[in-house]
C-alpha positions in Angstrom: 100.5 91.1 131.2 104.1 92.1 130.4 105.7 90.0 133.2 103.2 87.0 132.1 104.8 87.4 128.6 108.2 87.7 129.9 108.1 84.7 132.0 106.6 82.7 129.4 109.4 83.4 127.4 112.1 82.8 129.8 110.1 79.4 130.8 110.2 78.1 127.3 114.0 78.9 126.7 114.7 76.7 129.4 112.4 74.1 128.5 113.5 73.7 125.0 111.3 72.0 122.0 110.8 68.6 122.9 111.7 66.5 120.0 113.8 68.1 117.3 115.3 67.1 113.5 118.4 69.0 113.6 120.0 67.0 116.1 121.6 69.6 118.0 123.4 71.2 115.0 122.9 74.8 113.8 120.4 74.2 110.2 118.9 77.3 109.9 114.8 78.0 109.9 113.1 75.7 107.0 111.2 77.9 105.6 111.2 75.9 102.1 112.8 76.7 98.7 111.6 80.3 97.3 110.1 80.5 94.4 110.0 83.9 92.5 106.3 84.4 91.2 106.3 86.7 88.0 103.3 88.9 88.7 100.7 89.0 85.1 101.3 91.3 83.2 104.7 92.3 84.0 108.4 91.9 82.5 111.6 91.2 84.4 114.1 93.7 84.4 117.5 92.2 84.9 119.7 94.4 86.8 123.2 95.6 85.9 124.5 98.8 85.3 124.2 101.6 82.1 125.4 105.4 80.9 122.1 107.1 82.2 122.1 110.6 80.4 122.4 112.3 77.2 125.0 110.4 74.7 124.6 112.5 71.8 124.0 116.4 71.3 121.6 118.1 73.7 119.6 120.2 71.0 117.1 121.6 73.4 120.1 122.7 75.7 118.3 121.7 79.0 121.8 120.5 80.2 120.1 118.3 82.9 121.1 114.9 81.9 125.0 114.9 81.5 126.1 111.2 81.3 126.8 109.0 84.4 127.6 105.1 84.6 125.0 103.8 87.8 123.5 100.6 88.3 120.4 99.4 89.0 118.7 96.0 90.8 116.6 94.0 89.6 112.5 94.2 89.4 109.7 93.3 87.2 107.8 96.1 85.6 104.7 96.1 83.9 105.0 95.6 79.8 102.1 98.4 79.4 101.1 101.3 80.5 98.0 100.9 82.8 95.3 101.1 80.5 91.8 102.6 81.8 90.1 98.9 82.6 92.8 98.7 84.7 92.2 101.7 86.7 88.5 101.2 86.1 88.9 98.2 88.4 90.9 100.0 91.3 87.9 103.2 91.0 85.1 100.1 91.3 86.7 98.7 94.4 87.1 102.0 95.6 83.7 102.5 95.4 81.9 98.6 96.0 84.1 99.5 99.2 82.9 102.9 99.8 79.0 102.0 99.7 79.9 99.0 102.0 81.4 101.1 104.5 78.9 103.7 104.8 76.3 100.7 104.9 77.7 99.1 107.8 78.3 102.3 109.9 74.5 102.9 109.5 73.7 99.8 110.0 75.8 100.0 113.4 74.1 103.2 114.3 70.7 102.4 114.0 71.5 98.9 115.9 71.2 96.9 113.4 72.6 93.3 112.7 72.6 90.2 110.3 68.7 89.4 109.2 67.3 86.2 107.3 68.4 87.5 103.8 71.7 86.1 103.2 72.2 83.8 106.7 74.8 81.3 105.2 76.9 84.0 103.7 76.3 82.7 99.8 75.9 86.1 97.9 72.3 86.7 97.8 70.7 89.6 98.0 70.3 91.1 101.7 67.1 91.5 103.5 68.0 94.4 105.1 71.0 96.9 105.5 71.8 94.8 109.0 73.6 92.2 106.4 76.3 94.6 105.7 77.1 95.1 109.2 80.8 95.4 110.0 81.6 91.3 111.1 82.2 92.1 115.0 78.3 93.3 114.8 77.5 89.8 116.7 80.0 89.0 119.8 78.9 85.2 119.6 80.3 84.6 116.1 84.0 86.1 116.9 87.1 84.4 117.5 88.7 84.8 120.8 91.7 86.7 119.0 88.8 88.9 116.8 87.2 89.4 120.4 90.1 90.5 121.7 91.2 92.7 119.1 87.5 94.6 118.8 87.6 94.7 122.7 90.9 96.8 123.0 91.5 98.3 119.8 88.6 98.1 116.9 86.1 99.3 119.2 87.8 102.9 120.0 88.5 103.5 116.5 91.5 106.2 116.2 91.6 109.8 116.3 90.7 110.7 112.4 88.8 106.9 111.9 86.2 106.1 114.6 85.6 102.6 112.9 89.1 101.7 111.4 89.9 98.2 112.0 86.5 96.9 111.8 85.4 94.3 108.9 83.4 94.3 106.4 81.1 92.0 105.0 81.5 91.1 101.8 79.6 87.8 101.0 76.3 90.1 100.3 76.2 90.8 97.1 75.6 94.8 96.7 72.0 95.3 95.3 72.4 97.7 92.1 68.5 98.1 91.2 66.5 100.5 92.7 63.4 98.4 92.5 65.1 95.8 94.9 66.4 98.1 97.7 65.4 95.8 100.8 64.9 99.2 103.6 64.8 102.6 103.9 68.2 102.6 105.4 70.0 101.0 102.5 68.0 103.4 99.9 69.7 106.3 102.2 73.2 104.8 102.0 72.8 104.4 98.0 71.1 107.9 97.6 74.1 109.8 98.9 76.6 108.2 96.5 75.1 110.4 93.5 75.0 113.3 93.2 71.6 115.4 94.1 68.5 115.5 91.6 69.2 118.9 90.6 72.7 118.0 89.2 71.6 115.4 86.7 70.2 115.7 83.4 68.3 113.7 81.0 67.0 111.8 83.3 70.6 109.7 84.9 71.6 110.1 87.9 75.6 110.3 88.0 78.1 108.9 90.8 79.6 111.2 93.0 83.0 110.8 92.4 84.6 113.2 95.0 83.2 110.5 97.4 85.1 107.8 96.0 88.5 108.0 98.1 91.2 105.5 99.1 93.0 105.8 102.0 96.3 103.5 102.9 99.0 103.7 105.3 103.1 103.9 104.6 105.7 104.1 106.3 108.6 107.0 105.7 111.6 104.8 105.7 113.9 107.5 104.9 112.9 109.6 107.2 113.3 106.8 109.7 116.5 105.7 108.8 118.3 109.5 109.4 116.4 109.6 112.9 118.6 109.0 115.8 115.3 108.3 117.8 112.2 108.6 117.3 109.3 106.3 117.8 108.1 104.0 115.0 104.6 105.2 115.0 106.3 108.7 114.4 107.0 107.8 110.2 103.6 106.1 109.4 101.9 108.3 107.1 98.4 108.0 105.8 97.3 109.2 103.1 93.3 110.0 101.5 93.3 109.8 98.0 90.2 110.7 95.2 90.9 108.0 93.3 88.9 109.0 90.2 90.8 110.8 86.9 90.5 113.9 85.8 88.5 113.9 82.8 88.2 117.3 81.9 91.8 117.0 81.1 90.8 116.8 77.9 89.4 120.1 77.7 91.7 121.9 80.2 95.0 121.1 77.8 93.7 122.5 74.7 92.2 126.3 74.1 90.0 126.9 71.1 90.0 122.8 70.8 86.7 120.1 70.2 87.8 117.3 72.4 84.0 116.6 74.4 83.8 113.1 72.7 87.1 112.5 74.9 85.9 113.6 77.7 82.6 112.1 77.5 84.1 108.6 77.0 87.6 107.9 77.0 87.9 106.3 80.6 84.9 104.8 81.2 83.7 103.4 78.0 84.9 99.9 77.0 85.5 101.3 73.5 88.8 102.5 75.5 89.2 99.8 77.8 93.0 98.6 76.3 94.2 102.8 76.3 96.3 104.3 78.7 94.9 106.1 81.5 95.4 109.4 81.4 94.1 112.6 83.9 95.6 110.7 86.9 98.2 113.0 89.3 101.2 111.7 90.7 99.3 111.2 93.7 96.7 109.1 92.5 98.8 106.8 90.6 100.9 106.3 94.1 97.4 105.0 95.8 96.9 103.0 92.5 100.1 100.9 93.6 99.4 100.8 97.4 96.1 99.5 96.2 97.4 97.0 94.1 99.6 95.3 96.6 96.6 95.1 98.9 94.2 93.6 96.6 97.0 90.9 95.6 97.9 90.4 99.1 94.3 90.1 100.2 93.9 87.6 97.9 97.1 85.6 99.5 95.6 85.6 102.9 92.6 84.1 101.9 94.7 81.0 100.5 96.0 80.9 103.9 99.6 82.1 102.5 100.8 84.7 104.4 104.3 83.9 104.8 104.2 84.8 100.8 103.4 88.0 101.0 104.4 90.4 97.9 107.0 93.1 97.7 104.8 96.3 97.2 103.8 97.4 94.1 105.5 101.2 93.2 106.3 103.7 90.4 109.6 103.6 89.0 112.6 105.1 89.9 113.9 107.8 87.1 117.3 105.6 86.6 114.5 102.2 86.3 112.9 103.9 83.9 115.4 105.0 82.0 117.5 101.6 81.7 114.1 100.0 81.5 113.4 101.9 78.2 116.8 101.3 76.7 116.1 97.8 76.9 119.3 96.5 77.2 121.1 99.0 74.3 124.0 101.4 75.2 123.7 104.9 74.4 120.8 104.5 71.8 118.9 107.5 71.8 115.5 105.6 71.3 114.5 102.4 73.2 114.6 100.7 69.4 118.0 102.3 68.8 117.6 104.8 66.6 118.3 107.9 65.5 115.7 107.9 63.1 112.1 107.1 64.1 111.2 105.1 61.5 111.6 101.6 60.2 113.5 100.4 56.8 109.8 100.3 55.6 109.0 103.9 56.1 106.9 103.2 59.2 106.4 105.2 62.4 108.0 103.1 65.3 106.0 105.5 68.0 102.8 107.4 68.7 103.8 111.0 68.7 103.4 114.5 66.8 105.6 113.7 63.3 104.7 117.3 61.7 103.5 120.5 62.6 99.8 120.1 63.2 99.6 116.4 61.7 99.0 114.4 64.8 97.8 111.5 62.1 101.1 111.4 60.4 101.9 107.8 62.4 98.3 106.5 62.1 97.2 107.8 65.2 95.4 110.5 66.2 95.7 110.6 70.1 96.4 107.6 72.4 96.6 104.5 70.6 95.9 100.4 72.8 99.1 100.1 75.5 100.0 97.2 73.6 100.7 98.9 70.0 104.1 99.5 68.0 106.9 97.1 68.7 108.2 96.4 72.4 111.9 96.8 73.1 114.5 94.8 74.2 112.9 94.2 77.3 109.6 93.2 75.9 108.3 96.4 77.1 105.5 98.4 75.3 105.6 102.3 74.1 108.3 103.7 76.6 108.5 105.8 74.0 105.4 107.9 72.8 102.1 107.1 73.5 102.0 109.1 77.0 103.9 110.3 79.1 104.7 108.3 82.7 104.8 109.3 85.9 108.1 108.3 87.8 108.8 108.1 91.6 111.3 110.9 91.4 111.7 114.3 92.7 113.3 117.1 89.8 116.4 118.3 90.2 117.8 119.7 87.4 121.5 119.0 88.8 120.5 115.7 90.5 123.2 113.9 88.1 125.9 115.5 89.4 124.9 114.5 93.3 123.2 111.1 93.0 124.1 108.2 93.8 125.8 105.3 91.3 123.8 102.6 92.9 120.3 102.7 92.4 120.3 106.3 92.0 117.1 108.2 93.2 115.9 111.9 94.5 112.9 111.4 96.6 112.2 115.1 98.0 108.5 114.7 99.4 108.8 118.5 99.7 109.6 118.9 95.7 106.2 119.0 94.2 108.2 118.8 90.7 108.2 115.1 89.8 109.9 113.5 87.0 107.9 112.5 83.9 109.5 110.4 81.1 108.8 108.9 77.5 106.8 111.7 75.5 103.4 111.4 74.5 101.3 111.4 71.6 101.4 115.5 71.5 105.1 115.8 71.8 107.6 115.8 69.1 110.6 113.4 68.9 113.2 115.0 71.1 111.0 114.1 74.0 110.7 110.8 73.0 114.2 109.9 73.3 115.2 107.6 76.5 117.5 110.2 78.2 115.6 113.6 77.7 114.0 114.5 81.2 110.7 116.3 82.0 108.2 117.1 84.4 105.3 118.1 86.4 103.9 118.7 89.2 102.1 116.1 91.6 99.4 117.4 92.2 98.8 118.2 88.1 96.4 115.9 86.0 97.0 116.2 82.1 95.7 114.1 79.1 99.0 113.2 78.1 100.6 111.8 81.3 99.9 108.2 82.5 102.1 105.5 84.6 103.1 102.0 84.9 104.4 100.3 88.3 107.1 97.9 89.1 108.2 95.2 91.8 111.3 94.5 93.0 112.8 91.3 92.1 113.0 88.7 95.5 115.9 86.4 95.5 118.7 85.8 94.0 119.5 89.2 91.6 119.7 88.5 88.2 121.9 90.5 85.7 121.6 91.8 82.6 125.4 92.7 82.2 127.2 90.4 84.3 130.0 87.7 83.1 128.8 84.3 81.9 129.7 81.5 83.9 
């Protein structure tokens, strides 16, 4: 196969194009003009470069943050925090995915295939579980490049994923009511997604959220860039990720505290649907941005635009962040300048903890809607207050004295301490200020800590400090 490759190659080197529009001369691949797509949601962030680090008097005397001129490129980055519809929709693919899966593995062990309930593939309800059989189920409906790939690679599976690669069908709409379950078999699949009789009460049955797990691939770039050798395959991680929050957060943080009503309903009720999302680790708000880029690239592919591809979605770099929150100001010590925290009018300009004890001095008692209080400079929502944000960075507390001034970064995958930035409704206003630093570790949930992703910017860079033409 190699030498048939090879020779093919060689043969069509020699043989040329046929007809061609360039006329001989060097013209470069067309590839048409780029156009930059501003994904919903988000704000540009035009690079350029800023004093990252404590202007005025560290009153805290952390001494982690002295200041340091670096610069930054440009990216988009989402105006919001990510509020709990939005995770909500990541945990509902997760599982709609999850119940698929396990129904077309036993569906492919007990032989089944496609039945009479939804032949034409419009969304009906199945007839039996053999609808949700993985795609490759019937040899007769593949393409030769599907047959081939099933044949040598889908087929075998890999070592920790006997079934990875194979499809799933999704044009059967999942049945949600007990009373229409088409077989045994699908009753089974459904039945082990809650959790047992004898851990419900009041008469609901409950999802079992430990089952609901996302699992992506990524690729260690750093790691392979200091290699000398090393094969490829070598700096592919994959990760498994329970993908649902922490809800007990709300409990866990406070001693001698009421805070059920939270707990009960804060992520999943619609009441709360425009919050932030809170009780989600580091690690989980990582697979929240590999998941994203998947869903919007899925959704590209099916448009039959591959070549358009997205950048992947991430968390924020500690220096992003930071000149993200200043929003375009030098040295303020808020991201509305400052130094006081209120306006001319006597109004709060954040949600955070004013007095001693008085969390309802600003009007707001814990989170308050990812789009409240005025945005910045960069039209970007509560970087200060509200909660807390995960960032992409490992702590160090000297990391400004070693970093670099271009797009500065410390991305220690053995440093469990990860950088955290903003302030939250609980804190008091020295964390709220742009430059102070915190943080916590990855594998920590708390009800004050939430995210928000960004892109990088494809094409030509913009600036934010650059000289006018």
């Amino acid at each position: 196969m190699k030498k048939f490759i090879a020779y093919t190659s060689i043969l069509a080197l020699l043989i040329g194009c046929g007809k061609s529009s360039d006329k001989g001369e060097l013209v470069g691949i067309n590839g048409g003009k780029w156009h930059p797509e501003k994904p919903y949601g988000m704000a540009l962030i035009p690079g350029g470069a800023f004093i990252m680090g404590k202007s005025d008097a560290d009153l805290a005397n952390v001494e982690d943050a002295p200041t340091k001129t670096v610069t930054v490129r440009s990216f988009y980055m989402d105006e919001t925090e990510i509020t709990n519809s939005e995770y909500r929709q990541f945990v509902e693919w997760v599982k709609d995915s999850t119940m698929r899966v396990r129904l077309a593995i036993l569906a492919d062990m007990s032989g089944q295939t496609a039945g009479a309930g939804d032949p034409k593939g419009k969304g009906k309800n199945a007839g039996s579980i053999g609808d949700f059989a993985f795609n490759d189920s019937d040899p007769e409906k593949m393409t030769a490049y599907d047959k081939y790939m099933y044949d040598n690679y889908y087929s075998i599976g890999t070592a920790d994923d006997p079934y990875a690669g194979r499809k799933l069908n999704k044009k059967v709409k999942l049945i949600k009511d007990t009373k229409l379950y088409p077989d045994a078999y699908y009753a089974e699949v459904m039945d082990s997604m809650y959790l047992p009789i004898e851990a419900s009460y009041n008469g609901l049955r409950t999802i079992d959220v430990d089952k609901l797990k996302f699992r992506y691939s990524w690729m260690d770039i750093q790691a392979a860039a200091k290699a000398k050798v090393g094969n490829r395959k070598n700096f592919i991680r994959t990760e498994e990720v329970k993908v649902y929050p922490d809800t007990t957060v709300w409990i866990k943080d406070f001693t001698y505290s009421y805070n059920e009503p939270m707990h009960n309903d804060y992520f999943w009720h619609k009441a709360y649907g425009d919050y932030p999302v809170v009780g989600v680790k580091w690690t989980q708000a990582k697979a929240f941005c590999a998941w994203r880029t998947l869903n919007k690239n899925t959704y590209i592919k099916s448009k039959k635009k591959g070549h358009d591809l997205i950048n992947s979605f991430r968390l924020p770099t500690e220096a992003e962040w930071e000149y993200s929150a200043r929003g375009g100001l030098e040295s303020a010590t808020y991201p509305w300048g400052g130094p006081y925290t209120k306006n001319d009018r006597g109004c709060f300009l954040a949600n955070f903890k004013p007095n001693r004890g008085d969390y309802a001095a600003d009007e707001a008692l814990y989170t308050v809607e990812a789009k409240s209080y005025e945005p910045n400079g960069y039209n970007l929502y509560n970087m200060a207050g509200n909660v807390s944000e995960w960032t992409d960075s490992s702590y160090d507390p000297n990391a400004y004295e070693y970093v670099s001034s271009m797009n500065p970064n410390v991305q220690d995958y053995k440093n469990q301490r990860k950088v955290v930035r903003g302030g939250s409704w609980k804190d008091v206003s020295y964390m709220l200020q742009v430059s102070t630093r915190d943080h916590e570790y990855a594998d920590s949930a708390r009800s004050y800590i939430g995210f928000r992703t960004v892109q990088d910017y494809m094409g030509v860079q913009t600036t934010g400090n650059g000289k006018k033409k």
